[in-house]
N, C-alpha and C positions, 0 to 999 in steps of 0.2 A: 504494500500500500504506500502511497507518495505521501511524504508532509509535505509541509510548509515549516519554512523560518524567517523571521525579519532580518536574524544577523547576517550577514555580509562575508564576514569570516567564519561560515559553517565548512567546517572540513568536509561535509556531504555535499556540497555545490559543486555542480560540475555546470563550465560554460560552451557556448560557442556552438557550433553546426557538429554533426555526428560525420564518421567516415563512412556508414554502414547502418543496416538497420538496428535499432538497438530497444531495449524496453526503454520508458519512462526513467527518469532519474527517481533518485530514492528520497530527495527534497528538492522543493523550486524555494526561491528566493521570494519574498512580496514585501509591501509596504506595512507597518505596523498597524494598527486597529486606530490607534489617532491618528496617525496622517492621513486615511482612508475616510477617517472622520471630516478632513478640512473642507471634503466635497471632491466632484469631479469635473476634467476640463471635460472629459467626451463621457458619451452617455458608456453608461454600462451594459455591454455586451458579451455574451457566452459561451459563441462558439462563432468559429472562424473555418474558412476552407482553404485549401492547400489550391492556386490555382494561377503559380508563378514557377519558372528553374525544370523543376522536375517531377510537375505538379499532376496529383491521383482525381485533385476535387474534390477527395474526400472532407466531411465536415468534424473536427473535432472539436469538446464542450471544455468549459473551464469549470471548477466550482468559483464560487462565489468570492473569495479573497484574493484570486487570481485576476479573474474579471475585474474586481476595483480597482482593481492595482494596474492594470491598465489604461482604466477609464482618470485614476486620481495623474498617472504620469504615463501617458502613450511610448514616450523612449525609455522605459525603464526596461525592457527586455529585449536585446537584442536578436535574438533566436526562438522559436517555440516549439513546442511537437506536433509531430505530424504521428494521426493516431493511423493512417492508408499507410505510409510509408512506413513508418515504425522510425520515424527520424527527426531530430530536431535542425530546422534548416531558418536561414534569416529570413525575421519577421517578412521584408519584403517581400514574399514569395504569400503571401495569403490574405483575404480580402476577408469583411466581418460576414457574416451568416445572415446578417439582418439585413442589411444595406449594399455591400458588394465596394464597401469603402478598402483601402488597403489599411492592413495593421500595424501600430504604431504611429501612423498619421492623425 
């Protein structure tokens, strides 16, 4: 199962694009439960499709402190998982679920 951490320097964070298909990392990184508090610049959204590079279309979901954490700071993550691929590849390669906007814009 994936956590979540606020720290920065979790020794379970792994970054960057994958070389290969690989599972889910075993924690992602997010924004603390107050700075998610402050509000958000873009609305909150849940799932994103893969549909740039080496793209399936497939649509993968966030839970909910992921999703903030995007909507509270859109460049906070520079890479995400692709649940088609099995791969985490940069944000630019995936558009929102909702809207067909690109993510991290």
């Amino acid at each position: 199962m994936t956590s979540l951490t606020t720290d920065p320097n979790d020794p379970r964070l792994k970054r960057g694009r994958d070389t290969g298909p690989t599972p889910q990392h075993d924690v992602y990184l997010i924004l603390s439960e107050d700075e998610r508090a402050k509000g958000f610049i873009r609305p909150v959204r849940t799932a994103y499709k893969h549909m740039g590079g080496e793209a399936c279309g497939v649509v993968t979901r966030m839970g909910q402190a992921l999703s903030e954490t995007y909507a509270r700071d859109p460049k906070f993550y520079g890479a995400t998982y692709c649940v088609g691929c099995q791969q985490h590849f940069p944000v630019a390669e995936f558009v929102w679920d909702s809207d067909g906007l690109q993510v991290g814009s």
